[in-house]
TIVOVO-830142 format. One record per atom (N, C-alpha, C): residue in one letter; y, z, x. Coordinates in steps of 0.05 Angstrom, whole numbers, padded with zeros to 5 digits, always signed. Layout:
BEGIN
AYZX/...
***
This chain:
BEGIN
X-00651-00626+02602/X-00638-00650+02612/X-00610-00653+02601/X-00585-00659+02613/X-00556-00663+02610/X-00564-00685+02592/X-00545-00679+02575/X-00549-00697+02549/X-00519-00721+02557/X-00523-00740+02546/X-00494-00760+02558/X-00477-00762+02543/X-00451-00763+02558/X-00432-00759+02538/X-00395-00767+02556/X-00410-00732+02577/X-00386-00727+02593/X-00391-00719+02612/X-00379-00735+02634/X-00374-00740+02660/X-00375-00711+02676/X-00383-00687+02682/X-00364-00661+02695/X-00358-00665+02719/X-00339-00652+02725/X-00328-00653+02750/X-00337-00631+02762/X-00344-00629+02787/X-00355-00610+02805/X-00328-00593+02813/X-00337-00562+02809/X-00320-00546+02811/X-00311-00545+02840/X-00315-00556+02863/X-00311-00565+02888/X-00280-00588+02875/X-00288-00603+02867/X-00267-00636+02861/X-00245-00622+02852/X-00247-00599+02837/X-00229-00583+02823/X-00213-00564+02830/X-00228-00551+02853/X-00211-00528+02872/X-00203-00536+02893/X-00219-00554+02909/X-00210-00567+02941/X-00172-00573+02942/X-00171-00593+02924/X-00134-00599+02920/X-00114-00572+02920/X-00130-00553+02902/X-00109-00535+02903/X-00116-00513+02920/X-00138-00505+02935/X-00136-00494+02949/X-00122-00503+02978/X-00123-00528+02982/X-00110-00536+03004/X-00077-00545+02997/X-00068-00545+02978/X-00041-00536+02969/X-00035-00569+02963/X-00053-00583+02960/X-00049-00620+02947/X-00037-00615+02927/X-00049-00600+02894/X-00042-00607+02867/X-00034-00584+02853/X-00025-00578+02842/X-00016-00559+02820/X-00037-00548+02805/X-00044-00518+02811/X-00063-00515+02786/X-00070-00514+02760/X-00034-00517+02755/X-00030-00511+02726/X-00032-00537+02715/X-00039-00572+02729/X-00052-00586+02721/X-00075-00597+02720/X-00092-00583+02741/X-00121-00591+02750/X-00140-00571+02736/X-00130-00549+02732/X-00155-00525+02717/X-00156-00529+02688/X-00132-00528+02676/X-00136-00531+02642/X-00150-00560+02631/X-00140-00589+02651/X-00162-00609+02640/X-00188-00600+02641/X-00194-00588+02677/X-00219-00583+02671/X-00238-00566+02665/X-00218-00544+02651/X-00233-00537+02625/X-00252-00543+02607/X-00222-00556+02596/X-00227-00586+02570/X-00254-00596+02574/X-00263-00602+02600/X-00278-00620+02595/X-00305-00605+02604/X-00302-00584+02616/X-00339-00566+02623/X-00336-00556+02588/X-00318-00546+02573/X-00323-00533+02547/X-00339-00558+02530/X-00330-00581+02535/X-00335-00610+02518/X-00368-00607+02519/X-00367-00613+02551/X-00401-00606+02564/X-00423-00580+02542/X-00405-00575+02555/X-00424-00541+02538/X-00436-00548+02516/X-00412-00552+02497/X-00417-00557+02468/X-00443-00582+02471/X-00446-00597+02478/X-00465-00614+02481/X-00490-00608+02491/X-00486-00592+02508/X-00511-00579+02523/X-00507-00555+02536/X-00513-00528+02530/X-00508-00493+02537/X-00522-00494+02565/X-00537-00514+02572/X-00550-00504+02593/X-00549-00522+02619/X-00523-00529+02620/X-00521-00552+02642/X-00496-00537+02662/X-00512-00525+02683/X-00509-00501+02702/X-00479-00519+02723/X-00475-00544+02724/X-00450-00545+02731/X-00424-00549+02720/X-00434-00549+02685/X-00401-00531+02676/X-00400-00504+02663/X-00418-00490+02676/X-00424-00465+02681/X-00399-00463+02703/X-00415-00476+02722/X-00392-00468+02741/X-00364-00477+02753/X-00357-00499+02733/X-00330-00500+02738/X-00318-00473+02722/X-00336-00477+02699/X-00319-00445+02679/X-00312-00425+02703/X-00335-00422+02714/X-00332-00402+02726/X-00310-00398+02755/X-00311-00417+02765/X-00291-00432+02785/X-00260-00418+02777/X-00259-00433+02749/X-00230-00435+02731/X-00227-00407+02724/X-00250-00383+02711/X-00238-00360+02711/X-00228-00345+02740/X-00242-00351+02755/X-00233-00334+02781/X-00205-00342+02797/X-00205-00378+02799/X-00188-00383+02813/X-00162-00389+02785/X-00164-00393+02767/X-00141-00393+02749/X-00130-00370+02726/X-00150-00363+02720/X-00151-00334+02702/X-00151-00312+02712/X-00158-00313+02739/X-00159-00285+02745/X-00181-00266+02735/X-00197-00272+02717/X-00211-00261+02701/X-00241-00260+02716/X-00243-00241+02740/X-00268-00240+02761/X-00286-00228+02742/X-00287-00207+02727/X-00312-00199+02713/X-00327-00221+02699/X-00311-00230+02687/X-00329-00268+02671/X-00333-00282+02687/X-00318-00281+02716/X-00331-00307+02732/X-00350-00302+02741/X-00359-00273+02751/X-00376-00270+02761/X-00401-00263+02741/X-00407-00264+02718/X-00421-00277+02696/X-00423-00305+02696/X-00413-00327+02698/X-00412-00354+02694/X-00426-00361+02721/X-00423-00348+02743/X-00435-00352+02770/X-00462-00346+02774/X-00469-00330+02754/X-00500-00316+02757/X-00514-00330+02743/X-00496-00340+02713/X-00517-00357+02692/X-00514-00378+02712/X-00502-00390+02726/X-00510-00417+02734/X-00530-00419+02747/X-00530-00398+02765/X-00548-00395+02792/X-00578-00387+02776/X-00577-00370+02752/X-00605-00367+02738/X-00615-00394+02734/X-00599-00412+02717/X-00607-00443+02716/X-00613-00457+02732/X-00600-00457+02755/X-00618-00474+02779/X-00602-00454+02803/X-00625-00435+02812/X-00631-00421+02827/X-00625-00443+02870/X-00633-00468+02860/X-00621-00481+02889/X-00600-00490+02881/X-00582-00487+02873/X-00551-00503+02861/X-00539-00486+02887/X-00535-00503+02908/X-00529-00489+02934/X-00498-00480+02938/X-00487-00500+02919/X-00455-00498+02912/X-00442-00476+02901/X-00459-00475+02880/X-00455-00449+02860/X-00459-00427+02876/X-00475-00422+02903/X-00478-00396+02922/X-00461-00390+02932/X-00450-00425+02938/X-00423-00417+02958/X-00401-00405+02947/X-00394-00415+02920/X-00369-00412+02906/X-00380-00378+02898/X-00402-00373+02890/X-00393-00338+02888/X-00398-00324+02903/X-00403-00338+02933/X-00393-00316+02957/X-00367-00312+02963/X-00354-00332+02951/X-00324-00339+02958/X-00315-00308+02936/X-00322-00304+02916/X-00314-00290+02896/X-00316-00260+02906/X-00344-00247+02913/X-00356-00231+02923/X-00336-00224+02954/X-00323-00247+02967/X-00303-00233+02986/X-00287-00226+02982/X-00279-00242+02966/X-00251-00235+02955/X-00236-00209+02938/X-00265-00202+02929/X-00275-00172+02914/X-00274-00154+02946/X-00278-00159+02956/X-00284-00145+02985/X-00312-00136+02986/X-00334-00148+02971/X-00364-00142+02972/X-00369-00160+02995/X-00359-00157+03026/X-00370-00172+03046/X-00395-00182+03049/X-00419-00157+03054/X-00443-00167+03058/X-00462-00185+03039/X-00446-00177+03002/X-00464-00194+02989/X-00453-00216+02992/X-00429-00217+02997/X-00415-00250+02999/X-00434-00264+03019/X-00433-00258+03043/X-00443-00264+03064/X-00474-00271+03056/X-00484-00254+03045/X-00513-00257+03039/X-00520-00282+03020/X-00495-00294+02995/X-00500-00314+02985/X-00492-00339+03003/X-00470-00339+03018/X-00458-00356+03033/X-00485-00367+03054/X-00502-00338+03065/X-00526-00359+03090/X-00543-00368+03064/X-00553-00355+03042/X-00564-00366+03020/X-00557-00398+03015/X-00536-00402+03005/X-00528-00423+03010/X-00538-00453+03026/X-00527-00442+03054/X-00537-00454+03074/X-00566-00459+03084/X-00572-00439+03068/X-00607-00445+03076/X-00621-00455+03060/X-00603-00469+03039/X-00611-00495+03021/X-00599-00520+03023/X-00581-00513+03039/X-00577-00551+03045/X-00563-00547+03079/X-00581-00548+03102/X-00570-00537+03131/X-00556-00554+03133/X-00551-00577+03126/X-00534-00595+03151/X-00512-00601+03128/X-00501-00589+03111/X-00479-00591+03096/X-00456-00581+03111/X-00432-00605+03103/X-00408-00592+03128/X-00390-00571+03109/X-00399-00585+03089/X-00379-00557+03065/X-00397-00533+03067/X-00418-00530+03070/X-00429-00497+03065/X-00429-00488+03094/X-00439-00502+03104/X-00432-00493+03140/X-00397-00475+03137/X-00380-00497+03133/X-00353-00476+03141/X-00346-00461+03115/X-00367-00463+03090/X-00354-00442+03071/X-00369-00410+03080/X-00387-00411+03104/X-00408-00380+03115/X-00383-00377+03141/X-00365-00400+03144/X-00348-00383+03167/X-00324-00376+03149/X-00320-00387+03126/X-00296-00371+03118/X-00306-00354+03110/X-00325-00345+03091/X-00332-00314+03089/X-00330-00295+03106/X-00336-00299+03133/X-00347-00289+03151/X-00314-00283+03158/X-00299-00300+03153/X-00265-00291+03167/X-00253-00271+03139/X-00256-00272+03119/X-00248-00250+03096/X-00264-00233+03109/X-00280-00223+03122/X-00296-00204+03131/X-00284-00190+03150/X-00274-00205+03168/X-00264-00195+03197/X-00278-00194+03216/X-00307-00213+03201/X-00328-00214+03227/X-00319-00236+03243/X-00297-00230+03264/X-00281-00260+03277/X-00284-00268+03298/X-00307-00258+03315/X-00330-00275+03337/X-00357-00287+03319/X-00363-00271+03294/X-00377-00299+03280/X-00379-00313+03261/X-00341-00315+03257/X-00331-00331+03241/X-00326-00354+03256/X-00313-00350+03288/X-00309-00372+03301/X-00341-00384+03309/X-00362-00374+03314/X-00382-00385+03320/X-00396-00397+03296/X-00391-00398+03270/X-00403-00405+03256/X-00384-00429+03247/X-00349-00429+03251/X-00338-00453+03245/X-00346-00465+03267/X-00347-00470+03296/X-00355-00486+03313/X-00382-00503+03301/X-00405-00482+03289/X-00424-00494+03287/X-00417-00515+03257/X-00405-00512+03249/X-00399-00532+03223/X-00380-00548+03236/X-00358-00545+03247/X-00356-00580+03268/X-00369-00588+03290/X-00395-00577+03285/X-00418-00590+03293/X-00435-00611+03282/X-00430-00606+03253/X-00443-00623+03230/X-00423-00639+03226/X-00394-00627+03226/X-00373-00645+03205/X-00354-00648+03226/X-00343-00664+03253/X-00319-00654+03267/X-00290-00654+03249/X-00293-00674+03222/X-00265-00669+03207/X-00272-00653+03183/X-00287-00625+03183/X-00285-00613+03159/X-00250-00597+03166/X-00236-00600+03148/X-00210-00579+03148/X-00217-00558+03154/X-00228-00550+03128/X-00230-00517+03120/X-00241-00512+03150/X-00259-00515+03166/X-00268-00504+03196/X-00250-00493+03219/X-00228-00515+03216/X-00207-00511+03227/X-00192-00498+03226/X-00180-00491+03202/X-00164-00468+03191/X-00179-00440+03192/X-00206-00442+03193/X-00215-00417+03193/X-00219-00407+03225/X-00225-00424+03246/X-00217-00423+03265/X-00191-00423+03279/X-00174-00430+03268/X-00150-00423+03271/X-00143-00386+03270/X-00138-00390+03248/X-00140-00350+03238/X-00161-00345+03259/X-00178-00341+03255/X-00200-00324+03277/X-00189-00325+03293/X-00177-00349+03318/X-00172-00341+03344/X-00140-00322+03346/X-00124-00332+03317/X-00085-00325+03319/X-00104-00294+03319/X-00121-00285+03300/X-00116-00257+03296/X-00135-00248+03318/X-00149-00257+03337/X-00164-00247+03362/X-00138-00245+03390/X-00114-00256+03380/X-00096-00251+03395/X-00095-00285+03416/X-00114-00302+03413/X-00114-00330+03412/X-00097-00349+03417/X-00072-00349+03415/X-00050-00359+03396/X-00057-00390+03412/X-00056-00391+03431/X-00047-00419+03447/X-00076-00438+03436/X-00099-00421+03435/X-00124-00434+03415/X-00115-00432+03384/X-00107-00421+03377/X-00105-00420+03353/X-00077-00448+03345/X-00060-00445+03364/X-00040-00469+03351/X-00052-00498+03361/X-00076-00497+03382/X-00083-00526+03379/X-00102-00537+03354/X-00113-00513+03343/X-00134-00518+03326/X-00125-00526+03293/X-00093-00503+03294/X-00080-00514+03275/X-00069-00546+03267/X-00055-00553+03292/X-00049-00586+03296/X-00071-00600+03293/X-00100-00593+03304/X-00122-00615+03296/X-00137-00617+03270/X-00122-00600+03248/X-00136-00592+03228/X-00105-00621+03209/X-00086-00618+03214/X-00069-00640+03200/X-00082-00667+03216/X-00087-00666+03232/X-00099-00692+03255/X-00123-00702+03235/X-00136-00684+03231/X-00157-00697+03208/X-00160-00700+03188/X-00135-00702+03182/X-00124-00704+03148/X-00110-00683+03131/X-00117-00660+03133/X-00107-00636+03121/X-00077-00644+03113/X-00081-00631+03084/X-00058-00633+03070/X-00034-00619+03082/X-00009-00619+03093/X+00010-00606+03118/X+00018-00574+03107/X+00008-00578+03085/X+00033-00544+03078/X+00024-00515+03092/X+00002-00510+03072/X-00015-00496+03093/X-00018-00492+03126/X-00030-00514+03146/X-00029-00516+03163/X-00004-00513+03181/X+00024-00530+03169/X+00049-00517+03178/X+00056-00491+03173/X+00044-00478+03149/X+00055-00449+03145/X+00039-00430+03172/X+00013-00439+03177/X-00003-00431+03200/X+00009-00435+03228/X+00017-00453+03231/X+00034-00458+03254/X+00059-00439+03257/X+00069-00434+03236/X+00097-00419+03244/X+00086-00393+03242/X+00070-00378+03228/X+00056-00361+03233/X+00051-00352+03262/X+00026-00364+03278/X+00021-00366+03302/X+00049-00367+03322/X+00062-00383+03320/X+00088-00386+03341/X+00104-00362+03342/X+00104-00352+03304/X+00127-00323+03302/X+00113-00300+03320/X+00084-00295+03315/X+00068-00276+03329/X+00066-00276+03357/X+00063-00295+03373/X+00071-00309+03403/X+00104-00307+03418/X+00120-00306+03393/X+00143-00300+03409/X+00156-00329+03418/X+00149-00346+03399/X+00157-00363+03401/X+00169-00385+03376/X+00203-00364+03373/X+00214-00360+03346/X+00229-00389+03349/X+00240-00403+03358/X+00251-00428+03361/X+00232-00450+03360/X+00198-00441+03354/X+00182-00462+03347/X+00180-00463+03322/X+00176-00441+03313/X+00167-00422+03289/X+00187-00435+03266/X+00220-00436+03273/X+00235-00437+03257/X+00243-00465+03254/X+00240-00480+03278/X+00234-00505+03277/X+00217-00521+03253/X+00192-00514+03252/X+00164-00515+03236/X+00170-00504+03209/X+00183-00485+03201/X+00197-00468+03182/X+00217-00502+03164/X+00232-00508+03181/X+00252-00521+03164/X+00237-00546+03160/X+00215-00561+03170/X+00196-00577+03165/X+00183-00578+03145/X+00175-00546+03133/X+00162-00534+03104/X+00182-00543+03087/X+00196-00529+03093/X+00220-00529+03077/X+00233-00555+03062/X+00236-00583+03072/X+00240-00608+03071/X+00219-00608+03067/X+00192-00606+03075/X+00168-00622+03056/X+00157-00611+03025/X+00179-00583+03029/X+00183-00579+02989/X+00203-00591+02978/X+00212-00608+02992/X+00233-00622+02971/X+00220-00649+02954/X+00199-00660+02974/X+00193-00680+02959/X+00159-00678+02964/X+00146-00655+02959/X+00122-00660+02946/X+00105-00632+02932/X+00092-00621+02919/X+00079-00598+02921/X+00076-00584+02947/X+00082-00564+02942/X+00088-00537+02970/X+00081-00511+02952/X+00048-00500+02963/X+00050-00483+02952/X+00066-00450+02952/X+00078-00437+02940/X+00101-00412+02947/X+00077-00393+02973/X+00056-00401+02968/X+00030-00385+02984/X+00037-00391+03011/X+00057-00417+03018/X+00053-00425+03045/X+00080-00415+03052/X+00092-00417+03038/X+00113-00392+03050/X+00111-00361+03048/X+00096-00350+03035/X+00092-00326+03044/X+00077-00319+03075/X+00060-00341+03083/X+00045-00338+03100/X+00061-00337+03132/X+00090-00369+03127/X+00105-00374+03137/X+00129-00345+03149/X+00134-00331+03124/X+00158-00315+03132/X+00135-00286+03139/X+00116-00280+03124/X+00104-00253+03137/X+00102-00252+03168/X+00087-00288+03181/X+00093-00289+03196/X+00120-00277+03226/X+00133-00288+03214/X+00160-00292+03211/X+00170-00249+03211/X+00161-00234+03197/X+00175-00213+03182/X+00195-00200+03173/X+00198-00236+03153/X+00223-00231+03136/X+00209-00216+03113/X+00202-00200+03113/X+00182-00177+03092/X+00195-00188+03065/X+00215-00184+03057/X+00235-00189+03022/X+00221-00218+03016/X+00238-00229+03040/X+00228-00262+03033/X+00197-00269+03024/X+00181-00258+03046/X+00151-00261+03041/X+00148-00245+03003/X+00163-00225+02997/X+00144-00223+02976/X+00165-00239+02946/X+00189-00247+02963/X+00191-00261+02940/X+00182-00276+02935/X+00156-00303+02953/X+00150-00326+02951/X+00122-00310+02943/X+00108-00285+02947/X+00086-00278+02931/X+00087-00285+02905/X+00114-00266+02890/X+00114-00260+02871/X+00122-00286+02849/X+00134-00308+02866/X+00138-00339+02857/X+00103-00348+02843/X+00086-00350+02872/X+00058-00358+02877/X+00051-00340+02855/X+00059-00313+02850/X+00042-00306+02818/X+00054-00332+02790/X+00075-00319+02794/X+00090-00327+02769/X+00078-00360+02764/X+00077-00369+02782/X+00056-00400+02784/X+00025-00401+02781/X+00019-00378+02779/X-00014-00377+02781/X-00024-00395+02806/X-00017-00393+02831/X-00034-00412+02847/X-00052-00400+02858/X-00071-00416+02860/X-00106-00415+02869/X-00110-00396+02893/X-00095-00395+02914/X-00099-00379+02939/X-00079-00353+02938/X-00074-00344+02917/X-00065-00321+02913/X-00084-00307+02913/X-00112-00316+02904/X-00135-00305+02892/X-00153-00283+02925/X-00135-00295+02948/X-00152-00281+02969/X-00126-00259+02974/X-00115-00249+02965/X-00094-00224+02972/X-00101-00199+02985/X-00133-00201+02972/X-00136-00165+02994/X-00145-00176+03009/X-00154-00190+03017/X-00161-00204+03043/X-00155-00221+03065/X-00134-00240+03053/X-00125-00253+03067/X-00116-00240+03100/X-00116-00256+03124/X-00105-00232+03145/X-00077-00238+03152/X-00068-00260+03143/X-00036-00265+03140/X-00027-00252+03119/X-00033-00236+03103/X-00020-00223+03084/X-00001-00187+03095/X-00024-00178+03118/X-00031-00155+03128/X+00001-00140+03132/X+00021-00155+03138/X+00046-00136+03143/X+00059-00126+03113/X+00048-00142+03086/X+00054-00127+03062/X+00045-00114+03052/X+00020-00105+03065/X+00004-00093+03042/X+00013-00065+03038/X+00023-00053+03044/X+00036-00024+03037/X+00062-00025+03023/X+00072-00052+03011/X+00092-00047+02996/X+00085-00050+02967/X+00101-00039+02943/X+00096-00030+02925/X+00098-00060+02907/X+00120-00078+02911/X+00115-00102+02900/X+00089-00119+02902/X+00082-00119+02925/X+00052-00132+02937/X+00033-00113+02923/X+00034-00091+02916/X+00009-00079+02896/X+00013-00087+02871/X+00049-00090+02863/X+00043-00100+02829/X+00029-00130+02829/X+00030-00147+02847/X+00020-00177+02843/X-00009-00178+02855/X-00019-00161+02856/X-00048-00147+02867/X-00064-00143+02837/X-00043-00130+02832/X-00053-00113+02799/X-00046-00134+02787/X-00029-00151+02789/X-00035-00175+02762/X-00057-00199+02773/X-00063-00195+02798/X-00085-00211+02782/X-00116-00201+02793/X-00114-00187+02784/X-00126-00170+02783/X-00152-00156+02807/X-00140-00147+02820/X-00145-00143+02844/X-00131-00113+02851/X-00122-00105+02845/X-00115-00075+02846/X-00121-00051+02847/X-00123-00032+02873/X-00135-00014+02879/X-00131+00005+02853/
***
């Protein structure tokens, strides 16, 4: 039994902001450190600051061999902790172990079905995969449960831009800010889609919109790489990689996979920020 003391924060409360490009990680991971280590010390066996640890090595440390230790003790401790499945399928793709990802991600789901976060966390796996007729069938079926989960949207977005989609893919992008989504991301998706379409006077339009909405709020450098690869200003894209390292941000963490990344991957800069965090062929 969790002994009382301290509050933990669910390693979801902790990654959602920065993966959707809301908060800075270099202020949201180190408190909540602080405070799963506080946990620990109080009690070794309380499996969800297990897994923020584990959360925090992967998406802030970089350090996948320990996360993926911190992910297993959790899941030994409570074997239905359906969260903890999801978060190290997320890990396992990102590794490029598709099918075990996949395999914890329906795991997951087949402990809590009508969840709108595990529903679209088996279609984003399923899009690190490239399985992208049932990545889009599996985000549909999660805004089936949730019609405003983000993450669904965006993963349906990508699935249809990279099925060649675009005119589905840029409405799906707009309805994903329609339901709240934090803009950076989702605008970097939009100019993405428009540059690939051939439709560079939208693209650059949407471009200088990013651009002004880094003046006055967090913008992660991730959404401009996504923006100019789009785009294939190649230099530009990897200077804003190599920014997104030097910042440690959270969605750097999908690099071999990401499918907006795909026009750098053969350059030699994009392998050194591969290799630092560690991800390197």
């Amino acid at each position: 039994m969790r002994r009382p003391g301290v509050r933990i924060p669910s390693a979801q409360i902790i990654s959602v902001p920065c993966y959707y490009g809301a908060v800075d990680p270099n202020i949201a991971y180190p408190k909540a450190r602080n405070i799963a280590l506080r946990a620990l010390e109080l009690d070794p066996n309380v499996a969800e600051a297990h897994e923020v640890i584990a959360t925090i090595l992967k998406n802030y440390d970089w350090n996948w061999e320990a996360a993926e230790k911190e992910y297993k003790v959790t899941i030994d401790l409570n074997p239905n902790y359906a969260v903890a499945r999801y978060h190290y399928s997320y890990l396992l793709a990102e590794l490029g172990r598709f099918e075990e990802g996949i395999r914890q991600a329906t795991e997951a789901v087949a402990r809590d079905p009508m969840s709108p976060l595990l529903n679209a966390g088996l279609a984003f796996v399923l899009l690190h995969a490239r399985e992208l007729d049932r990545a889009v069938e599996q985000a549909l079926t999660s805004l089936e449960v949730d019609p405003n989960m983000v993450l669904s949207y965006w993963t349906l977005g990508v699935a249809y831009e990279h099925k060649g989609l675009y005119g589905q893919a840029i409405d799906v992008y707009k309805k994903s800010i329609e339901v709240g989504s934090a803009p950076a991301f989702p605008t970097a998706f939009l100019i993405h889609a428009y540059s690939r379409s051939g439709q560079l006077a939208q693209a650059r339009r949407h471009l200088a919109q990013l651009e002004e909405l880094a003046k006055t709020r967090y913008v992660p450098q991730m959404a401009f790489v996504i923006a100019y690869e789009g785009l294939r200003e190649i230099d530009l894209a990897l200077d804003a990689v190599e920014k997104s390292c030097s910042l440690r941000e959270s969605n750097l963490i999908m690099i071999r996979v990401w499918p907006h990344f795909d026009a750098l991957r053969n350059h030699p800069r994009f392998h050194e920020v591969e290799r630092q965090v560690g991800l390197g062929k």
